[in-house]
N, C-alpha and C positions, 0 to 999 in steps of 0.2 A: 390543676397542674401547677407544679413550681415552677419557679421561673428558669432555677436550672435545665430542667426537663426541653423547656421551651426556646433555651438559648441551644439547645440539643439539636433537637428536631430543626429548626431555622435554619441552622447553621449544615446538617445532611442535608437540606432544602437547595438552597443555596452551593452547595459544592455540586451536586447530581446537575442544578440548572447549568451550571457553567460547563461543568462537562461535556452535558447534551446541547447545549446554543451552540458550543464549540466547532460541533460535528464531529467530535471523537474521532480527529483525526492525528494519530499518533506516528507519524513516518512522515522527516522529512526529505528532501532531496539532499544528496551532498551539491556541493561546487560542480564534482566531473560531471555529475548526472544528468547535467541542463543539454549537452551535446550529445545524450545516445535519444536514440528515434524509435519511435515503437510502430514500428511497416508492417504490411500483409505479405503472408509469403511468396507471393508472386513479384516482390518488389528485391527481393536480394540476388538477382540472378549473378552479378559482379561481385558478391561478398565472400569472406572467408568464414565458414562456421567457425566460433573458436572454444567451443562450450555450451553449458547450459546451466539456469539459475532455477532452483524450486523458491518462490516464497509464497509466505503463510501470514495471512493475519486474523485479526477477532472477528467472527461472528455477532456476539456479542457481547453488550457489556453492561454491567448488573442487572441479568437475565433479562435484559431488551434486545432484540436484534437489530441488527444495522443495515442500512441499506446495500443493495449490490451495488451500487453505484461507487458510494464511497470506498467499500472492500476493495472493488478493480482499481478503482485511482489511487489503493494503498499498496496493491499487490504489484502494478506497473512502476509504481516508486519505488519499491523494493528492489525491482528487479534492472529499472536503472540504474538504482545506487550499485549493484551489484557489477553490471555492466560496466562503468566505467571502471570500477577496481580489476577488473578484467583486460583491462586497456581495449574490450568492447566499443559500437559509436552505434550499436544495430540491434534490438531485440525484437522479436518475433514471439509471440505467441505461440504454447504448443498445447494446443486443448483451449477447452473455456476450463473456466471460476468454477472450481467444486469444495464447499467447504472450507471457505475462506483462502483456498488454496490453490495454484496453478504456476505452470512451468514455463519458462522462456528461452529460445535459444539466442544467444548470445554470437553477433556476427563481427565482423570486419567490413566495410565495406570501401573504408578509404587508402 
């Protein structure tokens, strides 16, 4: 093998590691996002519905799957960040995680 070939191969070695050490996590919070609350729905009895957010993230990525874990902590960041542009402080879950994908209702509570 050339050494070209080799500085090739290394070098997609090295970018894939970093990727996956990472934890391929691609969503972060804005600023607002730190004050909305992700409650059970038995907890908004005092809130104002004022909406609702769909997000979606990767499944996977170069044909690896990811774990659910990280998905939900992508999907709930999603849906904060959404939330506070909502002037939101309150999201709810509506369903589980299906395919990288799940919906949030977006409250008032204060």
């Amino acid at each position: 093998m050339n050494s070209h070939k080799k500085y090739t191969y290394k070098a997609i070695s090295v970018a894939l590691g970093a990727v996956f050490a990472g934890g391929c996590a691609w969503v972060s919070p804005n600023m607002d996002s730190q004050w909305v609350t992700l409650v059970k729905p038995q907890a908004i009895a005092n809130c104002q519905q004022i909406g609702e957010t769909r997000s979606k993230t990767l499944t996977k990525v170069v044909l690896v799957g990811r774990s659910a874990q990280k998905q939900q902590n992508e999907l709930i960041t999603l849906a904060k960040n959404q939330a506070a542009v909502m002037s939101g402080d309150t999201i709810v879950a509506k369903g589980d995680m299906k395919d990288g994908e799940q919906t949030f209702k977006v409250y008032d509570c204060h």
